[in-house]
C-alpha positions in Angstrom: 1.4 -38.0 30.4 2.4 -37.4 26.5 -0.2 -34.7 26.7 1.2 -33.1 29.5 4.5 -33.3 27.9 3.2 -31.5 24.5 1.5 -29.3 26.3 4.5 -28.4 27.9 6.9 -28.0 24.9 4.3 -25.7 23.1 4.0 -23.1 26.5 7.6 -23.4 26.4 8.3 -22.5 22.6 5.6 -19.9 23.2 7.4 -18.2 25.8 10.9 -17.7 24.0 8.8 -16.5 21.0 7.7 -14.2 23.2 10.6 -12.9 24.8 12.7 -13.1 21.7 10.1 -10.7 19.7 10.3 -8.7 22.9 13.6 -8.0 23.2 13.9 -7.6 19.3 11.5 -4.7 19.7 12.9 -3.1 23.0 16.0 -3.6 21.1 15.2 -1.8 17.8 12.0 0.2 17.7 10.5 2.8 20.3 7.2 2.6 20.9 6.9 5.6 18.7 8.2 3.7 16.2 6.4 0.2 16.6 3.0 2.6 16.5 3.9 4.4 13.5 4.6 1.0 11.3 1.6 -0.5 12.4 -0.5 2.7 11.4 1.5 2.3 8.4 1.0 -1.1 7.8 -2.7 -0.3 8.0 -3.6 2.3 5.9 -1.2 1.5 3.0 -3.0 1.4 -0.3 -3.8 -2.2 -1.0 -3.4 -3.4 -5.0 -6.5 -4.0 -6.9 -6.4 -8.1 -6.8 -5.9 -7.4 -3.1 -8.9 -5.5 -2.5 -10.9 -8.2 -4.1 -9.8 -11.2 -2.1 -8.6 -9.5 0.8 -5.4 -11.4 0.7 -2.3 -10.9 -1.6 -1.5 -13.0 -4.9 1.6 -14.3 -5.5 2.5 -14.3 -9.5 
């Protein structure tokens, strides 16, 4: 039953994640948009210590 009950909670907090990054986008970008910074996002140069590990560092 506590399963069930977890289980629950996390589909729940999934869903409002969900609709609250939906309507955030709706909201504020166009598609157009939401393409254009994820192309972005993509091909940006990465920094040298980047490349390397794949992830950032933090100094």
């Amino acid at each position: 039953m506590l399963t069930y009950f977890l289980l629950a909670i996390a589909a729940l907090f999934v869903a409002i994640r969900f609709f609250v990054l939906y309507a955030h986008k709706k909201r504020y970008l166009s598609d157009r948009d939401t393409d254009q910074l994820f192309l972005t996002m993509l091909n940006e140069e990465k920094e040298p210590d980047e490349k390397e590990t794949g992830r950032p560092l933090y100094r």
